[in-house]
N, C-alpha and C positions, 0 to 999 in steps of 0.2 A: 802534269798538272792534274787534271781533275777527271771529264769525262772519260777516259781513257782506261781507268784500270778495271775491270772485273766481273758483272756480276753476267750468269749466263741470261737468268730466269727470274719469274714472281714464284716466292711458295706455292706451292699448291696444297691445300687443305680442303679437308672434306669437310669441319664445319666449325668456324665461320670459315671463308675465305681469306687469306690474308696476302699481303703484297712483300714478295720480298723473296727471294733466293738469287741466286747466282749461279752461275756456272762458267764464271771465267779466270784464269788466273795465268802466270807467269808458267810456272811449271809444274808436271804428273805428280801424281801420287800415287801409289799402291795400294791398290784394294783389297779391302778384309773381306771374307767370308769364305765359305767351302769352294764355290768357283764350280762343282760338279756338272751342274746346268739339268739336274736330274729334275729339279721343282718339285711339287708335290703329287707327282704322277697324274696332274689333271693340265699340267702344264702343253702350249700348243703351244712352238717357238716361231709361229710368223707373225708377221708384222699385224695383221687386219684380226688375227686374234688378239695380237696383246695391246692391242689400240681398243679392242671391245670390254677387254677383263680387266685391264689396269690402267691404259694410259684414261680413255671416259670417265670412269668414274672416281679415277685418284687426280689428274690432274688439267684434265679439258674443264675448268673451273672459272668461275667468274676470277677477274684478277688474272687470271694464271694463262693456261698456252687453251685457251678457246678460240673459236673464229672468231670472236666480238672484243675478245682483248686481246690472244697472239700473244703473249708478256715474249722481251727479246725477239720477235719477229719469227716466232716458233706457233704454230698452229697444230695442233694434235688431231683435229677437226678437219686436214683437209685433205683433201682428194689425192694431193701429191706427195703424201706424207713423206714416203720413202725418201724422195728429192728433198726433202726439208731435213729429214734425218742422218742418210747415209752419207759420208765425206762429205755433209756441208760444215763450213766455219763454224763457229758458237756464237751467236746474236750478240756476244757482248763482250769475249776473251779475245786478247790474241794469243793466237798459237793451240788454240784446241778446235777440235772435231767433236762435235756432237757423236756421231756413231763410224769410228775406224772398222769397216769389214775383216773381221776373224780378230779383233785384239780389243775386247771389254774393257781392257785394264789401260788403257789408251784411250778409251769412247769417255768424252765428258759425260753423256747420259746415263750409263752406265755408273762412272763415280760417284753420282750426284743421287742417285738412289738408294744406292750397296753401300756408299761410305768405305773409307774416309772421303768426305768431300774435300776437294781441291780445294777447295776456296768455297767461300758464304758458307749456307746451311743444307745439311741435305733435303732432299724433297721427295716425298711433302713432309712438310717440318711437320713435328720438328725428329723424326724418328725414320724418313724415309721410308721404303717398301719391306714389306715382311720378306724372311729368309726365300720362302716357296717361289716368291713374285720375282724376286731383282736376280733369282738362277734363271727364269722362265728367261726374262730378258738377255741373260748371260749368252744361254746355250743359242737365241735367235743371232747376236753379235757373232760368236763364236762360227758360224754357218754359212753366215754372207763368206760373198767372196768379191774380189775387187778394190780399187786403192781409195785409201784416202783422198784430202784435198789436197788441191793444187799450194807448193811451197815454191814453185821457182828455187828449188835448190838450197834453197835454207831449212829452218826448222820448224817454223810457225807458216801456220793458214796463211794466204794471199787472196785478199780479194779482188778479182783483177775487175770489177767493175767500179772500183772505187781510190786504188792503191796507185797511188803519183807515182809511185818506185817502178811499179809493174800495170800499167793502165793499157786494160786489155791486152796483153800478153806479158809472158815474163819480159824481165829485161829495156821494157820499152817505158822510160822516167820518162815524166812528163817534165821539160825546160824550167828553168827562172822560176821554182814555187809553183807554178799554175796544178789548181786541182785537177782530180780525174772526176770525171762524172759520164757514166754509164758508159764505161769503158774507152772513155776520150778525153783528152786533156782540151779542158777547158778557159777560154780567153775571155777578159773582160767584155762584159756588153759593147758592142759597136766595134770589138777589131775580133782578126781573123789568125790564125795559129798558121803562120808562114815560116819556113826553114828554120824550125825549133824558136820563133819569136813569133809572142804577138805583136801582128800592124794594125796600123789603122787604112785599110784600102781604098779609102777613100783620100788617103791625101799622101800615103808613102808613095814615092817615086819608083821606089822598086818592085811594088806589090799597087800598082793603081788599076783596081776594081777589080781585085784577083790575086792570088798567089802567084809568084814569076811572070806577072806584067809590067815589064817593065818600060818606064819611058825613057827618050832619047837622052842624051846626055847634055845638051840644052831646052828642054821642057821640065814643067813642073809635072805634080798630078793635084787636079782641083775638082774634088766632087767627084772621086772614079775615073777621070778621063786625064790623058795629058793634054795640058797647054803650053801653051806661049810663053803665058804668065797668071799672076794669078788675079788678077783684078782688084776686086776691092778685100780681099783676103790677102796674109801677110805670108813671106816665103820663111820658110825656115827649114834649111838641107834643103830643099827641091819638094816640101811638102807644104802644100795653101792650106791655112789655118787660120783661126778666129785665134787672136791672142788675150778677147775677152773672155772666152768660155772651154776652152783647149785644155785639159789636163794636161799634157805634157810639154804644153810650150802656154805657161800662162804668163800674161803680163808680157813674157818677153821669150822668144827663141832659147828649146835646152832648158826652162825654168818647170819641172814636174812639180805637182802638188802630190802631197803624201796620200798613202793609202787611208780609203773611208773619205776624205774630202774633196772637193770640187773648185773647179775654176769659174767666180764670178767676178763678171767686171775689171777680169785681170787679177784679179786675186783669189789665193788658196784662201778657201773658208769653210764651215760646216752647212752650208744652205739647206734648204728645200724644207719643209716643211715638219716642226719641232715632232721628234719619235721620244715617246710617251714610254718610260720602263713598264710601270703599271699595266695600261693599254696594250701596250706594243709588243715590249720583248720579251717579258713576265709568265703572259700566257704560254707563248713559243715553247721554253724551257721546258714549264711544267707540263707541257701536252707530251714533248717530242724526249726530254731528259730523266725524267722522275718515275717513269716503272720501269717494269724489268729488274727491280732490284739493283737500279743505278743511284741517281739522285736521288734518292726522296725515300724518307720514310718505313723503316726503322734502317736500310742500309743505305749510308750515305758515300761510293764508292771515293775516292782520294780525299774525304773530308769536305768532300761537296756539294751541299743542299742545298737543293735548286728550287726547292718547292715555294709557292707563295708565299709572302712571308719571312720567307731565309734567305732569298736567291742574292739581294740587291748586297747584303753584307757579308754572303760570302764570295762572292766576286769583285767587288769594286776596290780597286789598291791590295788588294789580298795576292801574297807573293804566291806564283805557283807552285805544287807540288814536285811537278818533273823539271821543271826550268830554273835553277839557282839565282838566274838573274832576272828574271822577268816576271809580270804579274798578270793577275787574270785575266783583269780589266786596267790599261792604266789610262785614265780621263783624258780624252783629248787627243790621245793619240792609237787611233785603232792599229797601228803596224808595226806597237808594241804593246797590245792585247794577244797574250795567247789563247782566250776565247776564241776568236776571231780566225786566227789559225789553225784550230781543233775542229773548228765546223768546216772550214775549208778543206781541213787534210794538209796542210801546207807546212813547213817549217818547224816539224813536231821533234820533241826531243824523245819522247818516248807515245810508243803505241799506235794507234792509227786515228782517221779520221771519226768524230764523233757527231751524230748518237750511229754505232752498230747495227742498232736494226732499225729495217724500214728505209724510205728513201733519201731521209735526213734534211738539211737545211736546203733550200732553193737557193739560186745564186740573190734573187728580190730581198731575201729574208736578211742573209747575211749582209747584203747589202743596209736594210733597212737598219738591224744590231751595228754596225761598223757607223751609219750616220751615228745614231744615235752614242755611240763612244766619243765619234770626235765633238760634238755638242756638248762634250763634256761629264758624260754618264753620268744624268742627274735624277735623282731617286724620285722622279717625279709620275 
């Protein structure tokens, strides 16, 4: 679908500023130029030189990779540089490296100055770095030693602080869709990630007030504890429940309300208090989706312009890019939004969880976005 495919970075321009590069794509390119790494004999191939002679003043720029903007989650400005450069992922691609030790022609960085750029424009647009500059940078690539990023065996980046496939280490998927978040598969508000399922420990019989507590085989669990029975709460499996306010047993025992909606009064509905596009989810997008040369403005990565303005008609009923049968936003039904899925990480038919850089959506926020779909996503 949408946020998903591409860009690494914001141009970097020395005058004006301007918002917009990339540096992500599907697959490598081969880069032109001599490759010697010879530069123009004033060339100094470490890092805290060529962060003083080229990356300062070509691209720590407003807009671009400064401490105050960061464009793609790349800071040029900071102390850790290295750790920001060497085998990390690319802020915005899957399956590139910012800087592969000893192999330029592999380092998005490296492409994305020297050209051909892989994808977007090179930088700083529109002509990238002079011949002298992007050898300097060659011959520093060329030098390091050490691997890449973590792939789990495959071919593309892994981010294991975020990747449902591999959360927190290779190989380890997070169950039934649940996101990863900071390196742990994460469960709905109020249940607990018990033997690959989330429970609720408060009223599962097999998990009461805790993972493997379990109670007798004639008691319940009501409130974390086992009982007798359940008092003025209703039994359903051996678990005391409100069957007025119960997502998974509303109305009636076995009766789940779909994803994004709630159980009042015994019924699935969209409650709690009307989420405002405008107000609410508008801003979200354009703060967290629209630089970096993603959404917004002159690149719009999958034909997806999020920015003020655009965002509400290019998502709403708008079929997705990567999903043949599914649509961005479809009204009413947040669990068949693949918006919804893309902020989560969940369900994705192509690429990974979105936005790439930075910490991304809070589980509150997507929460908030998913009300606001089943109310019927109204351009309000």
């Amino acid at each position: 679908m949408w946020l998903a495919v591409a860009l690494l970075a914001s141009a970097c321009v020395s005058s004006p500023p301007a918002a917009s590069t990339d540096t992500d794509t599907e697959s490598g390119a081969e880069q032109s130029g001599d490759g010697d790494g010879d530069g123009d004999g004033d060339c100094t191939p470490e890092l805290e030189a060529l962060r003083a002679d080229i990356f300062t003043p070509s691209c720590a720029l407003a807009s671009c990779h400064s401490s105050a903007d960061a464009a793609a989650g790349l800071d040029l400005e900071a102390s850790d540089l290295e750790a920001q450069l060497v085998g990390a992922p690319s802020g915005t691609c899957d399956g590139w490296v910012r800087v592969v030790p000893g192999a330029p022609d592999e380092s998005l960085l490296y492409l994305k100055i020297a050209g051909p750029a892989p994808c977007g424009t090179l930088m700083p647009a529109p002509d990238g770095l002079p011949p002298e500059q992007t050898a300097c940078v060659r011959s520093w690539i060329e030098q390091l030693e050490g691997t890449g990023c973590e792939t789990c065996g495959g071919d593309a980046c892994v981010d294991l602080q975020s990747d449902a496939e591999h959360c927190g280490e290779c190989g380890n998927a997070c169950p039934n869709g649940l996101p990863c978040e900071a390196r742990a598969c994460t469960c709905p508000v109020g249940q607990q990630l018990c033997d690959d399922a989330c429970v609720d420990t408060q009223s599962d019989p097999q998990h009461c007030g805790g993972c493997s507590s379990s109670c007798a085989p004639n008691q319940v669990c009501s409130q974390s504890e086992c009982a007798n029975d359940c008092g003025q709460l209703s039994e359903c499996n051996g678990a005391c429940v409100n069957l007025d306010s119960n997502p998974d047993h509303c109305g009636e025992c076995d009766n789940p309300c779909a994803q994004g909606s709630m159980c009042m009064a015994g019924s699935c509905g969209c409650g709690g208090e009307q989420v405002s596009f405008a107000r609410d989810v508008e801003p979200l997008l354009v703060d967290e989706c629209t630089g970096g040369g993603c959404h917004g403005f002159p690149a719009t990565a999958a034909d997806l312009d999020l920015r003020a303005g655009f965002a509400y008609d290019n998502l709403v009923s708008v079929p997705s890019s990567q999903c043949d049968d599914r649509l961005r936003v479809a009204p009413g039904q947040p669990g068949a939004s693949y918006l919804i899925d893309k902020l989560a990480g969940v369900n994705l038919c192509f690429g990974t969880k979105m936005p790439k850089a930075g910490p991304g959506f809070s589980a509150e926020q997507i929460a908030m976005i998913s009300a606001w779909v089943c109310q019927g996503a109204l351009d309000n």
